[in-house]
Backbone as XML, in Angstrom:
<?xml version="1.0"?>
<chain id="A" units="angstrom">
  <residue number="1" name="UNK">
    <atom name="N" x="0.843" y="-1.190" z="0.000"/>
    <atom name="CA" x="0.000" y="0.000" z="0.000"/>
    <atom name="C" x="0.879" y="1.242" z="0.000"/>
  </residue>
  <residue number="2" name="UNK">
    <atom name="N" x="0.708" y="2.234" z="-0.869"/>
    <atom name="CA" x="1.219" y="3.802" z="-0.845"/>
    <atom name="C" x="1.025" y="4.300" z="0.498"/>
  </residue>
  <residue number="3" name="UNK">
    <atom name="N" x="2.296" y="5.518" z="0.554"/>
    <atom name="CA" x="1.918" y="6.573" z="1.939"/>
    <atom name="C" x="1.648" y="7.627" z="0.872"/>
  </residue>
  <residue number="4" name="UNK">
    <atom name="N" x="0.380" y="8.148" z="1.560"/>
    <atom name="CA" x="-0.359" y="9.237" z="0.825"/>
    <atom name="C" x="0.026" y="10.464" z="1.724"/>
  </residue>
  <residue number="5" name="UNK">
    <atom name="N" x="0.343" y="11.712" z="1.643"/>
    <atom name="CA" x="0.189" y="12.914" z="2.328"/>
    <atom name="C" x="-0.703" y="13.409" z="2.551"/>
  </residue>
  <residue number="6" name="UNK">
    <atom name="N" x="-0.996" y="14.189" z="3.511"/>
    <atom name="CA" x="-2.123" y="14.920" z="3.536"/>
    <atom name="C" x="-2.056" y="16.006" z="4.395"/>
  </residue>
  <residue number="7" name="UNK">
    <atom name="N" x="-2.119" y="17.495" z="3.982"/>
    <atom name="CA" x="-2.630" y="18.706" z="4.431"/>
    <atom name="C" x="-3.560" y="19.256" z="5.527"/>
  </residue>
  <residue number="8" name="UNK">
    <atom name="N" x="-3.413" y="19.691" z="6.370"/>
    <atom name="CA" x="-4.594" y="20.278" z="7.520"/>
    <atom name="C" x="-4.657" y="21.440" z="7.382"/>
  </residue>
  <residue number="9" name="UNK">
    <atom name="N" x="-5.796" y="21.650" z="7.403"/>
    <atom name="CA" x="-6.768" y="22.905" z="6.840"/>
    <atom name="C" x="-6.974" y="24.193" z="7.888"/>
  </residue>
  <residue number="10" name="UNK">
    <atom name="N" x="-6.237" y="23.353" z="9.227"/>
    <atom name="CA" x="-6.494" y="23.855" z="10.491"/>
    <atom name="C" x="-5.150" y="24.320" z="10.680"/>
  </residue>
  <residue number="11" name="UNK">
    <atom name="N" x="-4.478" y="23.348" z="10.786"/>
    <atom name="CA" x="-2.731" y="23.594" z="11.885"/>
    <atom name="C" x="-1.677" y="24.383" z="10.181"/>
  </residue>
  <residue number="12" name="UNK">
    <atom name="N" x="-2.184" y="23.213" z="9.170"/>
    <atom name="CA" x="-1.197" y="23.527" z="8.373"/>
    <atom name="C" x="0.476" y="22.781" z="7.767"/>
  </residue>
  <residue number="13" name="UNK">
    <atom name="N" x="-0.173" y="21.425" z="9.109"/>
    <atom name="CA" x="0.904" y="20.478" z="9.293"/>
    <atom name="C" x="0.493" y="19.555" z="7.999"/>
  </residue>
  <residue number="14" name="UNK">
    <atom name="N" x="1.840" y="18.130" z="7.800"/>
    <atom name="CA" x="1.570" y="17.604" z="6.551"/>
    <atom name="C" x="1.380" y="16.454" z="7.592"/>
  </residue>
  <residue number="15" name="UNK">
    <atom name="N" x="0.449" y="15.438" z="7.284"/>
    <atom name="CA" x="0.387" y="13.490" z="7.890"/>
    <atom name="C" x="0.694" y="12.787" z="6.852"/>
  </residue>
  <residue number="16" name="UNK">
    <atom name="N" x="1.535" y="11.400" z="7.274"/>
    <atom name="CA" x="1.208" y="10.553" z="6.007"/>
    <atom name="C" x="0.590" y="9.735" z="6.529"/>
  </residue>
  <residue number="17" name="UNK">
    <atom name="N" x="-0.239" y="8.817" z="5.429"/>
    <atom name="CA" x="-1.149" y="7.682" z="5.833"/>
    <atom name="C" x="-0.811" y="6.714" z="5.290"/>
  </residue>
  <residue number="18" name="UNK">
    <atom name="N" x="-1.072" y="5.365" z="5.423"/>
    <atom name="CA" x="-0.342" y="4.346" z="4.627"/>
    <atom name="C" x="-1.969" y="4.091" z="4.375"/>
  </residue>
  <residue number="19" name="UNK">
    <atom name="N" x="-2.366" y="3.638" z="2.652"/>
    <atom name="CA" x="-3.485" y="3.109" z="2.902"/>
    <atom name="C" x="-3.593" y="2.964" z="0.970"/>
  </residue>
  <residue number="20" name="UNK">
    <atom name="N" x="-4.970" y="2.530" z="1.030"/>
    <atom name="CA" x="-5.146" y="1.775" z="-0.564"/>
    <atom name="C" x="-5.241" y="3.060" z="-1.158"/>
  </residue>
  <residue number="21" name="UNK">
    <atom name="N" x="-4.519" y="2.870" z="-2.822"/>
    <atom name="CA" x="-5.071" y="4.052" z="-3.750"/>
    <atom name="C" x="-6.535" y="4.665" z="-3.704"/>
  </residue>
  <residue number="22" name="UNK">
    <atom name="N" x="-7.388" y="3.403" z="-3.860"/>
    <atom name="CA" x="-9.023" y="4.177" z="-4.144"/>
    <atom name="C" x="-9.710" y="4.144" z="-3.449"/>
  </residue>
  <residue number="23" name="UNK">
    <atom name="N" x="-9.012" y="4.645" z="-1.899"/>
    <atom name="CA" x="-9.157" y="4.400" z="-0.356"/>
    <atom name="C" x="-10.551" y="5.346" z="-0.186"/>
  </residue>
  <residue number="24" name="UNK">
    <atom name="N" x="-11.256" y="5.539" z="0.359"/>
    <atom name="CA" x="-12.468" y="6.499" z="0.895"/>
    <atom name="C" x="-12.829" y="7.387" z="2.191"/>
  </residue>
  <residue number="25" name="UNK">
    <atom name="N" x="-11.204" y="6.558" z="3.124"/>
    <atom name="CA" x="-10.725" y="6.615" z="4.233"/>
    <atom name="C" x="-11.316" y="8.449" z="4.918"/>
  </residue>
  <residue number="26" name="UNK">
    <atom name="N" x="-11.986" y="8.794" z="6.096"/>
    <atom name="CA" x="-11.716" y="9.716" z="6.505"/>
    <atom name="C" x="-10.089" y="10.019" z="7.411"/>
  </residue>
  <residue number="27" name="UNK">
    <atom name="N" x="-9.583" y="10.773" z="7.609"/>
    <atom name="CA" x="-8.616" y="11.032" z="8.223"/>
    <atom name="C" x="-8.168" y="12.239" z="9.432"/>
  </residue>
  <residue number="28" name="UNK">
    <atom name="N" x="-7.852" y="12.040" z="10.593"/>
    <atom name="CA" x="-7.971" y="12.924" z="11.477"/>
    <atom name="C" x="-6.261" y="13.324" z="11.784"/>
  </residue>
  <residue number="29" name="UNK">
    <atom name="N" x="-6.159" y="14.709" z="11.537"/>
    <atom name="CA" x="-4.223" y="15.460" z="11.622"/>
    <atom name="C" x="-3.948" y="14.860" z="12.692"/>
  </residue>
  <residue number="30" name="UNK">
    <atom name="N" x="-2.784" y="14.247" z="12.414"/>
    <atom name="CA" x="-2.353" y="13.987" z="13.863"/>
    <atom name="C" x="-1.135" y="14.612" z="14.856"/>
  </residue>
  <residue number="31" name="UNK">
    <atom name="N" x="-1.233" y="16.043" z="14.386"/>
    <atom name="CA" x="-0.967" y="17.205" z="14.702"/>
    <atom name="C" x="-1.567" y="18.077" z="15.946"/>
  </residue>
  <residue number="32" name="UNK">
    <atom name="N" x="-2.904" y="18.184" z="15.627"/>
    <atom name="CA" x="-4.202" y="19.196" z="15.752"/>
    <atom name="C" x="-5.416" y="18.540" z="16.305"/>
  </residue>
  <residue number="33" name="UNK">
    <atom name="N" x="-5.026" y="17.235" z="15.530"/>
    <atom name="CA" x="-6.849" y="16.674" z="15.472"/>
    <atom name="C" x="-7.611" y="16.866" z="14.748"/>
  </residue>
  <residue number="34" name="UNK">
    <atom name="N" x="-7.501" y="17.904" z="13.767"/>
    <atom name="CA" x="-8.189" y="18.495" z="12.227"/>
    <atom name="C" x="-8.910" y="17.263" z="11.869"/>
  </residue>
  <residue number="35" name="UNK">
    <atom name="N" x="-10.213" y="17.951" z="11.426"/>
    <atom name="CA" x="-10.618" y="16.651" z="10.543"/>
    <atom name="C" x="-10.592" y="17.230" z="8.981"/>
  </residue>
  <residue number="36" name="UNK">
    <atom name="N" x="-10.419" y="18.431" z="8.531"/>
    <atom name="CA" x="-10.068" y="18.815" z="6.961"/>
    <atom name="C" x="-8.974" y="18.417" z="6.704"/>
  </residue>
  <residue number="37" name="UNK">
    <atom name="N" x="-8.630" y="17.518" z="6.156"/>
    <atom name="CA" x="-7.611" y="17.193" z="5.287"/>
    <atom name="C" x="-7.343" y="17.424" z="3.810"/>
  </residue>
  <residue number="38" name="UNK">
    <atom name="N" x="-6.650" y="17.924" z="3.118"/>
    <atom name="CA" x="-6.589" y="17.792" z="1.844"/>
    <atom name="C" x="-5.326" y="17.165" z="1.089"/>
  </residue>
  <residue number="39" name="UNK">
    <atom name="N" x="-5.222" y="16.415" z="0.192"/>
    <atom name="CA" x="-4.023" y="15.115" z="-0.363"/>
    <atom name="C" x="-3.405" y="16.134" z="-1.322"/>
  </residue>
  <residue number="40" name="UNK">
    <atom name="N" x="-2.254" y="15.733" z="-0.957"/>
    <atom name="CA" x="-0.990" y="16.722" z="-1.391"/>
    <atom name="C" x="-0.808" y="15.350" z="-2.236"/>
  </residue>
  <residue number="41" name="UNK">
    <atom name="N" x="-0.118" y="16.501" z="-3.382"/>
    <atom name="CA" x="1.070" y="15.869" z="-4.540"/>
    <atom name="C" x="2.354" y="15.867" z="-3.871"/>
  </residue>
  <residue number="42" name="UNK">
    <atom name="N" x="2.602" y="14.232" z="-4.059"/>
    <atom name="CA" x="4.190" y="14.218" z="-3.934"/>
    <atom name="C" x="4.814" y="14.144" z="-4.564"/>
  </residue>
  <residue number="43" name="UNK">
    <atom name="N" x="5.983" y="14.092" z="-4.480"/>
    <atom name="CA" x="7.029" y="13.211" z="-5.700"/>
    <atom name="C" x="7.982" y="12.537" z="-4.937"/>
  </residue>
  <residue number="44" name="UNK">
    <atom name="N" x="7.729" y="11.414" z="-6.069"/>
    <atom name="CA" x="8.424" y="10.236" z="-5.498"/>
    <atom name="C" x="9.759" y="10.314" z="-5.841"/>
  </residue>
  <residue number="45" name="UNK">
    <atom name="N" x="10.887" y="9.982" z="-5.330"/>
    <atom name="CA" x="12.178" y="10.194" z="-5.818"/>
    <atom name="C" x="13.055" y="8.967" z="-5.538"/>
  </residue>
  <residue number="46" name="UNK">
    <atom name="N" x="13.765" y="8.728" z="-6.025"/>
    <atom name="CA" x="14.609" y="7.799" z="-6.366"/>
    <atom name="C" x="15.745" y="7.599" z="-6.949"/>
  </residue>
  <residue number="47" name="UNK">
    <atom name="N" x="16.755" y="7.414" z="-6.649"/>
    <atom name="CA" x="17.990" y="7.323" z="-7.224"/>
    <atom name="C" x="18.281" y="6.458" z="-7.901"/>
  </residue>
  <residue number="48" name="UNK">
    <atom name="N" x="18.904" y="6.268" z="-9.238"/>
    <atom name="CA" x="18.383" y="5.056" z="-10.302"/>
    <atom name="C" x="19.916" y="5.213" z="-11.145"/>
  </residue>
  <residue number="49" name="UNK">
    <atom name="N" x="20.850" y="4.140" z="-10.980"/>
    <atom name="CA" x="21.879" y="3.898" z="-11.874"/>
    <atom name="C" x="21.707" y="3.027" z="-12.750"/>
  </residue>
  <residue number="50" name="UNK">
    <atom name="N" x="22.284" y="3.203" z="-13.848"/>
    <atom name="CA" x="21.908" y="2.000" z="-14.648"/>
    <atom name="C" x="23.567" y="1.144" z="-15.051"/>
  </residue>
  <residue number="51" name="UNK">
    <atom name="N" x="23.232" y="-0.343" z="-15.054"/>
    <atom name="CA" x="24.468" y="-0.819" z="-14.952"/>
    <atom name="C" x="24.762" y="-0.213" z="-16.580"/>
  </residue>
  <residue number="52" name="UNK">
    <atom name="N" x="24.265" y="-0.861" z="-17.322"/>
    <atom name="CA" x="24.139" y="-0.543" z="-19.120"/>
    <atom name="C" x="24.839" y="0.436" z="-19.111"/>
  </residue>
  <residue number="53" name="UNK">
    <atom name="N" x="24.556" y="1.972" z="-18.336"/>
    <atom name="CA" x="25.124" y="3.220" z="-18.372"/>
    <atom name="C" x="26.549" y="3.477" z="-18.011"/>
  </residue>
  <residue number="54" name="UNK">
    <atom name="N" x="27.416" y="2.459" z="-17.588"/>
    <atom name="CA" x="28.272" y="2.735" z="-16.698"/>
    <atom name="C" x="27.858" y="3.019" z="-14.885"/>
  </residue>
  <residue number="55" name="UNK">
    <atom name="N" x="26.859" y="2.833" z="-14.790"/>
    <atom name="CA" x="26.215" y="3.176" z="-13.402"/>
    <atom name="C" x="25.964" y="4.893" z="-13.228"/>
  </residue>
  <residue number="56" name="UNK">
    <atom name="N" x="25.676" y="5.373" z="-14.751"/>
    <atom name="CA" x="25.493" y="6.401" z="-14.603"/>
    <atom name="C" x="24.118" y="6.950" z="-13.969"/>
  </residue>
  <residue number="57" name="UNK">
    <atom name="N" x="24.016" y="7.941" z="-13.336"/>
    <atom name="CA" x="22.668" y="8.671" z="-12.528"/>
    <atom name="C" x="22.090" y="9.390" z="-12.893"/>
  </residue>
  <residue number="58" name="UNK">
    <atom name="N" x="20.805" y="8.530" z="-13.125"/>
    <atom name="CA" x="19.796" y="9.138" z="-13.918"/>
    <atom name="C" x="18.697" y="10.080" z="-13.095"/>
  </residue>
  <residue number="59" name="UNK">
    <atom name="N" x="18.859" y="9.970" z="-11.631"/>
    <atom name="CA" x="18.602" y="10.827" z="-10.950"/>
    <atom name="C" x="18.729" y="12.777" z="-10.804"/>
  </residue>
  <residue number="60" name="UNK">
    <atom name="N" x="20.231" y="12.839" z="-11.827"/>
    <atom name="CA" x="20.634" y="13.995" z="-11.853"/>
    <atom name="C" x="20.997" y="14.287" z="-13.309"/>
  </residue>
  <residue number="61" name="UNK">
    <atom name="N" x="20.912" y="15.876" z="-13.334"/>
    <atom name="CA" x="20.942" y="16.099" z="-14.865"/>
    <atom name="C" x="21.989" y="15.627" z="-15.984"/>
  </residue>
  <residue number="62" name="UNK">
    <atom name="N" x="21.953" y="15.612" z="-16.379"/>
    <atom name="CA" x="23.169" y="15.379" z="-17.445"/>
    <atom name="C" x="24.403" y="15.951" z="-17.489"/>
  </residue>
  <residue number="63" name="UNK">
    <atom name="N" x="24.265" y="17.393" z="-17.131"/>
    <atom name="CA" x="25.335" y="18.554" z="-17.429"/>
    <atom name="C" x="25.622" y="18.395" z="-15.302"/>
  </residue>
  <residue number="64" name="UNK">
    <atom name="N" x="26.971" y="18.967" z="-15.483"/>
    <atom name="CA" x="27.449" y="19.481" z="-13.922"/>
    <atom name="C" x="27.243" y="17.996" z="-13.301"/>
  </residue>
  <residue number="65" name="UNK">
    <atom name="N" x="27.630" y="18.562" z="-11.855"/>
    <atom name="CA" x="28.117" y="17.223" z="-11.390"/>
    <atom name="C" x="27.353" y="16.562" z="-10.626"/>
  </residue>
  <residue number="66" name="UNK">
    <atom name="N" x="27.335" y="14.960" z="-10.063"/>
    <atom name="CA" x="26.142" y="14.464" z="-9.416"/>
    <atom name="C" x="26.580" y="14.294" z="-7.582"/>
  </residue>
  <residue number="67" name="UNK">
    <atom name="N" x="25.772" y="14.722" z="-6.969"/>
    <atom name="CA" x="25.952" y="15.271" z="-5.612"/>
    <atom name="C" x="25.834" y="14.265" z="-4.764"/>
  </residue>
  <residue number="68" name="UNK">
    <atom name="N" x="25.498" y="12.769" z="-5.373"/>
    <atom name="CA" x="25.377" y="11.307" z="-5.110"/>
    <atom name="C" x="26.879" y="10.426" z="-4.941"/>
  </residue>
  <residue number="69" name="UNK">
    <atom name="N" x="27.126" y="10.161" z="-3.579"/>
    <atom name="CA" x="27.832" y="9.497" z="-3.161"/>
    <atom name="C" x="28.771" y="8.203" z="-4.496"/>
  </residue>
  <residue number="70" name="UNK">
    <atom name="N" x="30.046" y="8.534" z="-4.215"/>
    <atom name="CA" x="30.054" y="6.996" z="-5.577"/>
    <atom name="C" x="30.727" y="7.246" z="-6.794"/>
  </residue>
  <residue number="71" name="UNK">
    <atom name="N" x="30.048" y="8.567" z="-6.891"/>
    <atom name="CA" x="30.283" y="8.460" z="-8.492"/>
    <atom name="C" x="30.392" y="10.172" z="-8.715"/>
  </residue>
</chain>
């Protein structure tokens, strides 16, 4: 199951929830106690070498240098 984020409408704090994509779930901040929540966009991130590449990091741009341990 995904951790979903979620926003309080009250405090302003972020929660995560672990729970199903097409969940229906109410949710209470566990900050505040808020019961407005609203689901934030995340981004998922990940650091991704590829052997094929030389173990190059596709995590970071192409140009300048990669700030990733290694390499």
């Amino acid at each position: 199951m995904p951790i979903f984020e979620y926003k309080c409408e009250k405090c302003g704090k972020i929660s995560e929830f672990l729970e199903k994509a097409d969940s229906k779930s109410e949710h209470t901040c566990s900050h505040c106690g808020g019961k407005k929540l609203a689901k934030q966009f995340s981004a998922f991130a990940a650091h991704v070498k590829n052997p094929s590449d030389g173990g190059k990091c596709h995590t970071c741009p192409s140009s300048g240098s990669c700030p990733h341990s290694g390499h």
